[in-house]
N, C-alpha and C positions, 0 to 999 in steps of 0.2 A: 716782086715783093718777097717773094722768099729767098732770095739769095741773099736777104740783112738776116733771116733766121740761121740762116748757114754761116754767114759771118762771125754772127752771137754764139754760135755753140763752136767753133774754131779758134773766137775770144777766150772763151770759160777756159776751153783745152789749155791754151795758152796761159791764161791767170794760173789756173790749178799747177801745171808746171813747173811755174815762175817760184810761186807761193810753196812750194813742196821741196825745190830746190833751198829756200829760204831756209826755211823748219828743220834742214837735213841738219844745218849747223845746232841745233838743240842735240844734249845729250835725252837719254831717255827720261831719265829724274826731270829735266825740265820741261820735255814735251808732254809730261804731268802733272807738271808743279800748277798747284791754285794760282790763278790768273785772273782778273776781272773778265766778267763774261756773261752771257746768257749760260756757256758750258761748264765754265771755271777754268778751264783747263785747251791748250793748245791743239793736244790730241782728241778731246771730247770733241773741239767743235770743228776739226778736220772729219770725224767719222759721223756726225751730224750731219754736215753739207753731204757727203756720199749715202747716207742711209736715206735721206729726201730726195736728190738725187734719183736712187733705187724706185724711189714710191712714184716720183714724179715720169720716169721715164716708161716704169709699166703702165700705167694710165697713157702716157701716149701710145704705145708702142701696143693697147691694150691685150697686158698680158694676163690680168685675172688675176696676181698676188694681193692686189692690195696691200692693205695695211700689215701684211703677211711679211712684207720684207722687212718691219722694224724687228722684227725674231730674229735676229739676230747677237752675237756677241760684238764688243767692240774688236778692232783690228788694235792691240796691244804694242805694235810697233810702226816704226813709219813705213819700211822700205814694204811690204805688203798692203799699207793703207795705198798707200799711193799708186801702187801696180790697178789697185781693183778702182780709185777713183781714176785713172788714164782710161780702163776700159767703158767705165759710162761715160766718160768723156769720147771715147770712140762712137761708143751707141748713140749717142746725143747728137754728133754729127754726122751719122749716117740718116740718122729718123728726118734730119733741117736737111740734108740735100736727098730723099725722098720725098718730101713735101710738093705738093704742088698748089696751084690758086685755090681751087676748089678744097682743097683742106681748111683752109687757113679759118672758116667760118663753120668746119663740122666740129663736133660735140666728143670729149670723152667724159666718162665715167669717173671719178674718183672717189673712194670709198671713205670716209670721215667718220670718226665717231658718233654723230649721228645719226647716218645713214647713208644711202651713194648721193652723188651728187653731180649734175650736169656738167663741164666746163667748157666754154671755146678751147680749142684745141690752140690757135692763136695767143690766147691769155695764158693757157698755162704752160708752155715756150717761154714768154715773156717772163713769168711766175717764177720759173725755176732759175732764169737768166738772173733775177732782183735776189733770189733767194742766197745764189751763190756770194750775189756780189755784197752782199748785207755781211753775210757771215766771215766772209774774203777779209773785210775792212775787220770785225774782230780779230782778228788772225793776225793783221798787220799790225794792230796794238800788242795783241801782247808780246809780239816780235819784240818789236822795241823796247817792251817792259822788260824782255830779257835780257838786252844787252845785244841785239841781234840785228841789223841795218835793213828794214825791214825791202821789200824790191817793191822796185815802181811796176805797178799793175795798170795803168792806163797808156802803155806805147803801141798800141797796137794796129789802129784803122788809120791813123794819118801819115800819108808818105812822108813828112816832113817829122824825124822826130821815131820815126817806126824801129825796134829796137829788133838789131840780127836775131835775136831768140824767136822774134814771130814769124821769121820766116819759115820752118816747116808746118807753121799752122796753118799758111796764111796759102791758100790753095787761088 
């Protein structure tokens, strides 16, 4: 069973790639420009998906930042957003092919403005997988809203149709 959690974070790698190569074609003015969104903007909700990202991966990986990693500033340009989302993209598929059975049902921690909070380690895998993909799909609009041909983000698990780009993802 854990080799589909390995799949899904090999996926992400591979979308986030796809999607950044996309985005590269935006000049800077427009990878800021007001956009319909939850972020408004192309670069808000690319540094969004990596600041949760950030949040979601030390709760697995239970490094004790917490909510500590939204201190941050945003990454103002692409070519360094992108370096630092590939590396928790990295993290993310090293944590799915460390997993084993007996994980899949232990508990992390995640720190909420309320207060911490139990999760399957299993859900929130899953969590961050939905989270990417939620945000992904904004991203791919307002590609388009820019004038930008936005890339097919679903080639990835079927051999028939499987796009030569997932092949370094695809282990």
């Amino acid at each position: 069973m854990t080799e589909h959690f390995v799949k899904m974070a090999q996926n992400n790698a591979w979308a986030n790639n796809v999607l950044y190569s996309a985005c590269s074609a935006l000049s800077e003015p427009a990878l800021w420009a007001a956009r319909p969104g939850f972020f408004g903007s192309v670069g808000r909700t690319l540094n969004h998906i990596y600041e949760v990202d950030l949040f979601y991966l030390d709760a697995l990986e239970q490094g004790g930042k917490g909510r500590a990693v939204y201190a941050r500033e945003d990454y103002a340009t692409l070519p360094p957003l992108e370096q630092a989302q590939a590396k928790a993209d990295a993290r993310f598929i090293a944590f799915a092919k460390g997993m084993n059975a007996d994980d899949l049902h232990a508990t992390r921690v995640t720190e909420r403005p309320d207060g911490p909070r139990e999760e399957r380690l299993d859900w929130l895998v899953l969590h961050l997988v939905q989270h990417q993909v939620h945000h992904r799909g904004q991203v791919h609009c307002m590609l388009s809203a820019a004038g930008i041909d936005p890339p097919q983000l679903d080639d990835f698990y079927l051999e028939d149709g499987r796009v030569p780009s997932a092949a370094p993802f695809w282990e």
